[in-house]
N, C-alpha and C positions, 0 to 999 in steps of 0.2 A: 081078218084083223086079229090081232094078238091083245088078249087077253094081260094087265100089267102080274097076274099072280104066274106066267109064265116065262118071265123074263128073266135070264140070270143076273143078278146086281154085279156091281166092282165091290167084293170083299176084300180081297186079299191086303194084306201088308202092304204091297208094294203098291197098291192103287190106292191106299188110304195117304201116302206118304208125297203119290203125287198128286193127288189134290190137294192136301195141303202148302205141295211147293205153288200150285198156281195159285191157291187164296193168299200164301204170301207176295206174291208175285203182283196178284192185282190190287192190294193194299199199298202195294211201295208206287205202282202207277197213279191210284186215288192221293195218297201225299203229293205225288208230281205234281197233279192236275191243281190239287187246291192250292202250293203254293207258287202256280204259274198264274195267277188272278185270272183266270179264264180264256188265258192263251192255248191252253192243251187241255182239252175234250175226251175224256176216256172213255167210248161204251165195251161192256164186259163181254165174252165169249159171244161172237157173233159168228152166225153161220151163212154167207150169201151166196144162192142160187147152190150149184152144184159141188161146189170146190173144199165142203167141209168148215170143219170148224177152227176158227181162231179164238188163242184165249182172250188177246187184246185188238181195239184198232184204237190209236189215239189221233185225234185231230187235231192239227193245230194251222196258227197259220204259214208254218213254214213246211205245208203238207200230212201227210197221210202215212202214220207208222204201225206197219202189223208185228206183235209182238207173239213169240209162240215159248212157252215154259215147258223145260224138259227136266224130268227128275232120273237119271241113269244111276249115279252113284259106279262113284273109281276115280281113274285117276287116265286122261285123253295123252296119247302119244302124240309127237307132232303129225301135226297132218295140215293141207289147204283145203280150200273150201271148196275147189273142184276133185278133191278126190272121194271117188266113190266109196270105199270101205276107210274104217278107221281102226286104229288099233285101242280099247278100253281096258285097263290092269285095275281090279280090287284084291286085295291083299298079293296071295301065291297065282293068282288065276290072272289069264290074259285072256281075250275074246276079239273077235273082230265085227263091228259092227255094221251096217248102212250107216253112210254119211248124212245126220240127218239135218245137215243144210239141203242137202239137195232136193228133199220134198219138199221142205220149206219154202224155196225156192218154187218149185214147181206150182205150189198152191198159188202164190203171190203172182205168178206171171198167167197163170188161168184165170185167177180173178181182173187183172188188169186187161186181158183179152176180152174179156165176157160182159165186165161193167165197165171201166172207166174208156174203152178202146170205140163200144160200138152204142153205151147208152144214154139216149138222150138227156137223163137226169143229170149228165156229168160234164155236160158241153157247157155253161157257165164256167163252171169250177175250172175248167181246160183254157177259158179264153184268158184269164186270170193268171195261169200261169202259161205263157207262151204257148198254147195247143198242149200241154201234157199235165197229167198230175201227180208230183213229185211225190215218189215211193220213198219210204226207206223201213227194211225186215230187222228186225231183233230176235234173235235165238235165244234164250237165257236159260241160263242152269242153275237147278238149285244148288243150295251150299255145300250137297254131300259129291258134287263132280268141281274136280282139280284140271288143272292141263300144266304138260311141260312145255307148254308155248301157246297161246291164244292165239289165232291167225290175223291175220291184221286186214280190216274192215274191207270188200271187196266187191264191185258191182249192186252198192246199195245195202248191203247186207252186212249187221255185227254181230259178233256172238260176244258175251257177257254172263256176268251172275247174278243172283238174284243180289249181293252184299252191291254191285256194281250199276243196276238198271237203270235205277234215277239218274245219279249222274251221265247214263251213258246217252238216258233219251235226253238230258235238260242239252248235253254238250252237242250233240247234233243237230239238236233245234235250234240253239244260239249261234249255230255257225251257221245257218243255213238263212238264204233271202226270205221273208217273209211277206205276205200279203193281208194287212189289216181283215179283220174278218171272215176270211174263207173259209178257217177252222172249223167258226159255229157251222156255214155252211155247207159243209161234209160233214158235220156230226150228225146233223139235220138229215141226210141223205144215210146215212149209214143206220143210225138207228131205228131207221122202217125195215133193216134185215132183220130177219129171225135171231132170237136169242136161245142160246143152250143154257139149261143149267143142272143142278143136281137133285136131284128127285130121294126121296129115303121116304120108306112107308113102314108103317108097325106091325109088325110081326115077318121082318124081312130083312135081314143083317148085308150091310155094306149101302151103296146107293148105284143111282143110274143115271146118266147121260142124256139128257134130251132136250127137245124144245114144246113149247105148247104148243098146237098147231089148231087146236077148235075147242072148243067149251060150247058142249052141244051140238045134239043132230041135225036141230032146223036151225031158223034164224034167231038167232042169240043178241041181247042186249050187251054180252060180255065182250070189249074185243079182250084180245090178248097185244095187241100193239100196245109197247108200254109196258108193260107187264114186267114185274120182276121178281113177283112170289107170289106164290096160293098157296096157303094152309087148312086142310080139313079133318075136321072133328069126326067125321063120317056122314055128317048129318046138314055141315052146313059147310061153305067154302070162306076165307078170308081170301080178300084178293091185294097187293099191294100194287102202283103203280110209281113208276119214278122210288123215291127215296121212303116219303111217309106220307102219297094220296093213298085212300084206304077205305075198302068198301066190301061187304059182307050181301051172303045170296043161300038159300036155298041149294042143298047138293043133292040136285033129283034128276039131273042128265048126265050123261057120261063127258067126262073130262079127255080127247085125243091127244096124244103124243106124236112126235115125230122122230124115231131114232136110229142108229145102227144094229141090226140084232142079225146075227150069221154072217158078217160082210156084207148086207143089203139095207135101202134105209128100208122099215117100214112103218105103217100105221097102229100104232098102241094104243089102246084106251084103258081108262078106269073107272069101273063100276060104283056107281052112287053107293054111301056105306063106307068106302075103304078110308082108314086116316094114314093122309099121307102130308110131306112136306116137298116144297121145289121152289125153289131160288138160283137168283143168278148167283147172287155171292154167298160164299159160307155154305155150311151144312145142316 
């Protein structure tokens, strides 16, 4: 188990700049959500079962939208959403990229194999909508990527920007059949996935990527289901749950992580003592 004074954090420029495109990204979704009166369900970066992490999944009743925010910066050639490379120009420079609909894609059809295809918690929600449960992917770029043509929405899948998101989920939702209720019902099922969020501790410049995965070695009164921040002084943990339940403990067991570190997930911990912050939203 790794040790968290081991881990390299996201410093750089370019990692500070895209999380700030997602915390913009999941503010313009929280505006949707509030003013959809509780037709659209937002839970923030979720990560289920094997297939990694998404920034958004929003529920509502006219289905199940995974949203994924990409910060490249330049300016997209034409290209469709089946091809494999793309061409990206900022300023004199041209680069050819991975198409990165195509991962997106790939996640979204791994999770629909793995959860909604073969698990029992999604057979209500399936009968509801004629045996299936209506996907639709949103790609979004922040403000500092341009395109000389937007593709035009395809196999479920939009790409957009972050000045464009709202409208783009409110417009898909409103054209689409709805099911009074389902929404909260997939929210309800979605929100028992693990959450990621962003970890930043003192005397360690940039942050980290992870999920909580145990708060202690033996049997703990803490869960972490729910969870959407801990704050520690070194000495004591604040725990937040939801929006503003809120409850304070003792920091005398090791707090587990679950994260990417070398292309592999593994197990992190942090040492009783360390002040550190981790929330799902914000830094």
């Amino acid at each position: 188990m790794l040790g968290i004074e081991s881990v390299n954090f996201e410093a750089d420029e370019r990692d500070v700049k895209g999380a700030n495109t997602e915390d913009a990204g999941l503010k313009i979704l929280a505006n949707v959500a509030k003013g959809s009166r509780r037709q659209i369900k937002v839970v923030e970066r979720v990560s289920p079962g094997s297939v990694g992490e998404f920034d958004a999944i929003c529920c509502a009743d006219s289905g199940i939208y995974f949203i994924e925010m990409k910060r490249l910066g330049g300016k997209f050639g034409e290209f469709s959403m089946l091809d494999r490379q793309i061409r990206l120009s900022a300023g004199r420079q041209e680069k050819v990229i991975p198409n990165p609909v195509l991962k997106f894609r790939y996640k979204v059809d791994r999770l629909r194999t793995e959860e909604f295809d073969t698990s029992e918690n999604w057979k209500s929600v399936k009968r509801l909508f004629s045996g299936h449960v209506p996907v639709h992917s949103i790609l979004c770029f922040g403000p500092s990527t341009s395109f000389e043509a937007i593709p035009e929405p395809e196999k479920n899948i939009t790409i957009c920007t972050t000045r464009t998101l709202g409208n783009t989920l409110k417009g898909i939702h409103a054209e689409r059949e709805q099911v009074f209720g389902v929404g909260s019902q997939m929210a309800a099922l979605v929100e028992f996935w693990p959450r990621w969020g962003i970890l930043t501790m003192t005397g360690k410049r940039g942050f980290f990527r992870c999920s909580i995965s145990k708060i202690g070695q033996g049997r703990s009164d803490v869960t972490v289901w729910g969870l959407t921040a801990i704050e520690s002084d070194g000495a004591r943990l604040k725990y937040t749950y939801g929006k503003d339940r809120k409850r304070t403990a003792a920091f005398d067991d090791i707090v587990l992580l679950r994260a990417y570190h070398d292309g592999c997930e593994r197990a992190i911990c942090i040492e009783p003592g360390t002040r550190f912050r981790w929330r799902i939203m914000g830094r």
